[in-house]
DOSE-664734 format. One record per residue (C-alpha): x, y, z; residue number from 1. Coordinates in pm, 1 decimal. Layout:
N
<<X Y Z> NUM>
...
END
This chain:
234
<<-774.1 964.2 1466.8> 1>
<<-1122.6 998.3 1318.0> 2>
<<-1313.2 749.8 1226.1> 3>
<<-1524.1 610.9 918.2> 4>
<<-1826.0 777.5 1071.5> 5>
<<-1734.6 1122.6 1126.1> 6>
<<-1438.9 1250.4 894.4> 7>
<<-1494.0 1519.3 650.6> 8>
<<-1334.0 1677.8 394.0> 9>
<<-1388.0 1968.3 586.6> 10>
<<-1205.1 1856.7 871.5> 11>
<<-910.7 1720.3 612.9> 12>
<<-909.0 2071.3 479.0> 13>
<<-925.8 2252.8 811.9> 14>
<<-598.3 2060.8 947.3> 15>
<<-430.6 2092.4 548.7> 16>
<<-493.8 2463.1 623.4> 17>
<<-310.1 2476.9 948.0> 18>
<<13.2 2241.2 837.1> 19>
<<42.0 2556.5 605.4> 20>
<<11.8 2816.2 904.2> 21>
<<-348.8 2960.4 744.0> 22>
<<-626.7 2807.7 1032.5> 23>
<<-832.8 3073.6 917.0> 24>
<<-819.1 2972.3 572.4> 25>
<<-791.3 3316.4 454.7> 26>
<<-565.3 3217.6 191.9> 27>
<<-667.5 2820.0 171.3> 28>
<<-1028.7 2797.3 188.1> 29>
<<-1228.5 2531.4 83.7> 30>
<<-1284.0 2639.4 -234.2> 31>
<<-889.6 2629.3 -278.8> 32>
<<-814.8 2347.0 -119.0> 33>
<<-1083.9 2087.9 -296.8> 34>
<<-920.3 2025.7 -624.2> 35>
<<-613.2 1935.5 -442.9> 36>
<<-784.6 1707.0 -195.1> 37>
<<-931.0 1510.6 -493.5> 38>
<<-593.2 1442.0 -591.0> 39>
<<-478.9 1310.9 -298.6> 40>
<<-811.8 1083.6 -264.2> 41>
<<-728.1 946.9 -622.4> 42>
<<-385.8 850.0 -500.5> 43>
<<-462.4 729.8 -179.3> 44>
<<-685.4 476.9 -377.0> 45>
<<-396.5 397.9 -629.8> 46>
<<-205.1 297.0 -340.9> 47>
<<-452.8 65.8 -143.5> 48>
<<-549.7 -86.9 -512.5> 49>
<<-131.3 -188.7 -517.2> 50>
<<-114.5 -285.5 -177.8> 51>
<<-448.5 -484.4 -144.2> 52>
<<-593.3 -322.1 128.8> 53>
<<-899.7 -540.9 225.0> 54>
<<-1113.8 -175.8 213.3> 55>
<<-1088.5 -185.6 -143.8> 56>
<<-1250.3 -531.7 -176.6> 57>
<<-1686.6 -565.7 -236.1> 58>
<<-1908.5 -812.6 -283.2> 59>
<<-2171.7 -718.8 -515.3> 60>
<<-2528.8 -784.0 -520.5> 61>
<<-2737.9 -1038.0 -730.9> 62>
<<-2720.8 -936.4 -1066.1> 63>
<<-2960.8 -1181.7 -1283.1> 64>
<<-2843.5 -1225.3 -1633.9> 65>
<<-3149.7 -1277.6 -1884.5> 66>
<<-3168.3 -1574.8 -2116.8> 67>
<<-3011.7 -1466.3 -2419.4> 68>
<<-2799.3 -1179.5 -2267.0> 69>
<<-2378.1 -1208.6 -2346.8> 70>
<<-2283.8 -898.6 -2186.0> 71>
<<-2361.8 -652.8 -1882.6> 72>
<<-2190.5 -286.5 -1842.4> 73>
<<-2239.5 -13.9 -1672.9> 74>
<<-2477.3 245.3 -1740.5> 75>
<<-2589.1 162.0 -2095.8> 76>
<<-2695.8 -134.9 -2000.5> 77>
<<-2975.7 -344.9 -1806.0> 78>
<<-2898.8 -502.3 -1622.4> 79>
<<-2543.2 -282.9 -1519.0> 80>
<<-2278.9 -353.0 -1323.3> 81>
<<-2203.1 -178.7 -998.1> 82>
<<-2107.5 214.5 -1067.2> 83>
<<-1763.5 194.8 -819.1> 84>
<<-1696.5 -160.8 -985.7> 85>
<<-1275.3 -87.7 -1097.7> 86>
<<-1174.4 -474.7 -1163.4> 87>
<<-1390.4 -813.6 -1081.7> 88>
<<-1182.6 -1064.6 -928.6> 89>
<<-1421.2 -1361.7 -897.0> 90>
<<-1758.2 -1426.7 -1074.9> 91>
<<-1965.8 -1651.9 -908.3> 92>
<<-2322.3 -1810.5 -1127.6> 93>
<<-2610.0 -2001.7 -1012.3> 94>
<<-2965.7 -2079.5 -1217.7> 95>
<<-3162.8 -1812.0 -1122.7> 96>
<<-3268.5 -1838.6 -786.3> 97>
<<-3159.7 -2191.8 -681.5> 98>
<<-2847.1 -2215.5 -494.4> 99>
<<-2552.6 -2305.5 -450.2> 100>
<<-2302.5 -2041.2 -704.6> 101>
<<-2047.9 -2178.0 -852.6> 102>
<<-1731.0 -1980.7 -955.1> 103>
<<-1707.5 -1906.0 -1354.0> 104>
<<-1396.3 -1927.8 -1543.7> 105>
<<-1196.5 -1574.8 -1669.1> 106>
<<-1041.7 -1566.0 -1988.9> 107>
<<-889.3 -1360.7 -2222.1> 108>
<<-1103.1 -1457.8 -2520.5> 109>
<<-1435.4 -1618.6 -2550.4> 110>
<<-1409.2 -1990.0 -2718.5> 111>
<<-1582.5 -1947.6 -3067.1> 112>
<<-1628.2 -2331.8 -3134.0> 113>
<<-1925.1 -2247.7 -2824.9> 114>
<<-2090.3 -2024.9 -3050.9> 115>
<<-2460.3 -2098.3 -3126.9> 116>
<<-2459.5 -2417.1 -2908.5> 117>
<<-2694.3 -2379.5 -2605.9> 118>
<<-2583.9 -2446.6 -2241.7> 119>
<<-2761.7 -2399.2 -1942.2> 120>
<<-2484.6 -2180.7 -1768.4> 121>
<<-2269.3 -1943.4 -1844.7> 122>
<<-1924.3 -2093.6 -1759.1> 123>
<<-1692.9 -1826.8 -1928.2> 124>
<<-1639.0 -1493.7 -1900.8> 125>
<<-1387.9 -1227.2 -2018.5> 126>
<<-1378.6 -871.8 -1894.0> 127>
<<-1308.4 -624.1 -2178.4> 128>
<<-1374.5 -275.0 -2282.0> 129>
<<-1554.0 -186.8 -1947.2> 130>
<<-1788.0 -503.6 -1971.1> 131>
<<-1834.8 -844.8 -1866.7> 132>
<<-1897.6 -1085.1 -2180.1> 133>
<<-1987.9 -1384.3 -2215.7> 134>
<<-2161.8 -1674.3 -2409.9> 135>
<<-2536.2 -1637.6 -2356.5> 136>
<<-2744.4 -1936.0 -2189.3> 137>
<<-3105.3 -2048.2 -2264.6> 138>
<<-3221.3 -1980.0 -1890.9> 139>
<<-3209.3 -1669.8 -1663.8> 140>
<<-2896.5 -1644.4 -1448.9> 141>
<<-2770.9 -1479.7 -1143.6> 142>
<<-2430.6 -1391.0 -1117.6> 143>
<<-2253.9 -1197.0 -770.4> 144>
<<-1889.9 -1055.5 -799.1> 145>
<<-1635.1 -1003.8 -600.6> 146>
<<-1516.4 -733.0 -720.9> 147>
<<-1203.1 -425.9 -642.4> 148>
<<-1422.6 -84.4 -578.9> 149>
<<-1347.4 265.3 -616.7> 150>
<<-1351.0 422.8 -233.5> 151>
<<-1362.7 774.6 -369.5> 152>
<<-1601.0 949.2 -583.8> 153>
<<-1473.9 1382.9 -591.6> 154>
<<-1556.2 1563.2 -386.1> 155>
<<-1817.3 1872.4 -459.8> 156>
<<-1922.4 2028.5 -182.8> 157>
<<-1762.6 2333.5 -97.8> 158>
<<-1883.6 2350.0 267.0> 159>
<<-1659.3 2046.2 342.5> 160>
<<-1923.0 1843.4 431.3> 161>
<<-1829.0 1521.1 208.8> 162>
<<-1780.9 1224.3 394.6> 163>
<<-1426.4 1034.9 348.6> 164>
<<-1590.7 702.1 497.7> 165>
<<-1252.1 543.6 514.0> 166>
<<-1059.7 470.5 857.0> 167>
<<-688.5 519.6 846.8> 168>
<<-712.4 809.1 610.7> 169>
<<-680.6 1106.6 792.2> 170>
<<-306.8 1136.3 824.3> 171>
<<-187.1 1073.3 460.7> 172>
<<-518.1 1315.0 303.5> 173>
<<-382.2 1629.1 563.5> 174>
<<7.3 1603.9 441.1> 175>
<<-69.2 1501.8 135.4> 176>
<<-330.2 1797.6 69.2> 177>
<<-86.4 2034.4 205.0> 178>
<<199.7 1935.4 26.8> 179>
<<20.1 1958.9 -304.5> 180>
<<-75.6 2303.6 -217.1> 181>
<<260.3 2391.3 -52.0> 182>
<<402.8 2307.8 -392.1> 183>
<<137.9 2431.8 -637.3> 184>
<<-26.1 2696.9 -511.7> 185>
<<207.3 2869.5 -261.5> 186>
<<482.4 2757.1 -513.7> 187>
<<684.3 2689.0 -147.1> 188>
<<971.2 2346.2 -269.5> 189>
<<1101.7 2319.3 51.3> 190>
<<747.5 2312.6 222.3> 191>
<<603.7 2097.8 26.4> 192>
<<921.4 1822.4 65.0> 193>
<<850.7 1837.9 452.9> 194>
<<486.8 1757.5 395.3> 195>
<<502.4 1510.7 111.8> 196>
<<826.1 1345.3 350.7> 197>
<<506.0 1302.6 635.3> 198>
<<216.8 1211.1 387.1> 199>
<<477.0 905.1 324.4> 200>
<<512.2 811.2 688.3> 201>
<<110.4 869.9 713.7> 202>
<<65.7 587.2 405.2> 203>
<<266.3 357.2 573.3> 204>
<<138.7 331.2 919.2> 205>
<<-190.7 300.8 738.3> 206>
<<-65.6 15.5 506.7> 207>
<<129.1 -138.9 801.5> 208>
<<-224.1 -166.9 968.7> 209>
<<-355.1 -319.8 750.0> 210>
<<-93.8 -591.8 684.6> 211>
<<-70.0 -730.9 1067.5> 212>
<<-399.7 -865.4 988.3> 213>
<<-380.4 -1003.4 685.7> 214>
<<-49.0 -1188.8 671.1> 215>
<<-168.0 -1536.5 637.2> 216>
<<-406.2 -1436.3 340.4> 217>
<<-286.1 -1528.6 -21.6> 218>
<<-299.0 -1169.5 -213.9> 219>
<<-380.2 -1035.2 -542.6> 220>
<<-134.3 -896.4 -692.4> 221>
<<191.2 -793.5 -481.0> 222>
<<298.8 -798.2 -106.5> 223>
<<372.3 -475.2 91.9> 224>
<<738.2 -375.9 -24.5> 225>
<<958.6 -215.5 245.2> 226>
<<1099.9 -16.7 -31.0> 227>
<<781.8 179.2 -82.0> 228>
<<929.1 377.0 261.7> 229>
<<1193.2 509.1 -3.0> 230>
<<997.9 687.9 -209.1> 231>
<<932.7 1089.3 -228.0> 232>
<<717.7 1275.7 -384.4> 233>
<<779.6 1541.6 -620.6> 234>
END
């Protein structure tokens, strides 16, 4: 199995091109293969996100809120949040630069009677169209989020050179790769079943991993369902 350090898409691609009987990649090169391989990256991050694979979970850095300031985004804004941020989980707030953080409180809405009065934190926040709002407070704060990241950003180069930097991937991205191009491409059902059938197995050894170590830990959203070992792909 390779590991965080040295898997490629290239290599992905090379062993997609061989479950499909083409190791010379004279009818799946690179070029091919890439749009398919992005696919499977965005679903092998749909399933950790369900699953709660601890690989999905960041800590961000300080991000210091200016006195005044009621909402931080992404790009458009300064400060922004982090650019693979998908979901914050827990936002943590201290006066700027004096320890210790305390957590803040999420909501769905703002509370209006709060409007115009000053405070000294921020205490509330709600997380809605892409940004983090909140009441603003008279003195400079710094806020750090732990936060659900995106693990995959697609993949350009057509050299194969992009680095998957996720272990327990290899597997699932090779069957899953070839099965999408076993299906689509080379228009092959029957092919693609087999493949998709592995790319299942693949997942779950890589989500039953993950579990042994983690079975003691309250989770986020939903435990790992045996019944997930039912599904195909199609």
């Amino acid at each position: 199995m390779a590991t965080t350090a040295d898997l490629t898409s290239g290599q992905v691609m090379d062993k997609a091109a061989s479950l499909l009987n083409d190791t010379a990649k004279s009818i799946f090169p690179y070029t091919v293969q890439l749009p398919y391989l992005n696919m499977a990256l965005q679903e092998l991050q749909e399933t950790f996100e369900l699953n709660e694979v601890p690989v999905t979970d960041t800590v961000s850095s300080v991000i210091l809120i200016s006195a005044g300031t009621d909402h931080v985004g992404f790009s458009m804004t300064n400060p922004a949040l982090p650019n693979d941020l998908i979901e914050p989980q827990v936002l943590w707030e201290r006066t700027h630069g004096i320890d210790p953080y305390t957590p803040m409180t999420k909501l769905d809405f703002l509370p209006r009677y709060m409007e115009g009065q000053e405070t000294n934190q921020l205490i509330w926040y709600v997380w809605q169209s892409q940004e983090i709002r909140f009441l603003p407070a008279n003195l400079d704060i710094d806020i750090k989020m732990d936060y659900i990241r995106n693990l995959f950003f697609p993949f350009t180069q057509v050299d194969g050179s992009d680095q998957v930097g996720v272990i327990n991937a290899a597997s699932f991205l090779e069957f899953r790769t070839a099965g999408l191009l076993a299906r689509f491409v080379a228009e092959n059902p029957t092919r693609a079943d087999n493949l998709d059938g592995q790319s299942v197995f693949a997942i779950d050894r890589a989500l039953g991993i993950g579990s042994k170590g983690r079975q003691a830990i309250t989770t986020r959203r939903r435990p790992f369902r045996a019944a997930y070992k039912q599904r195909v792909y199609s």
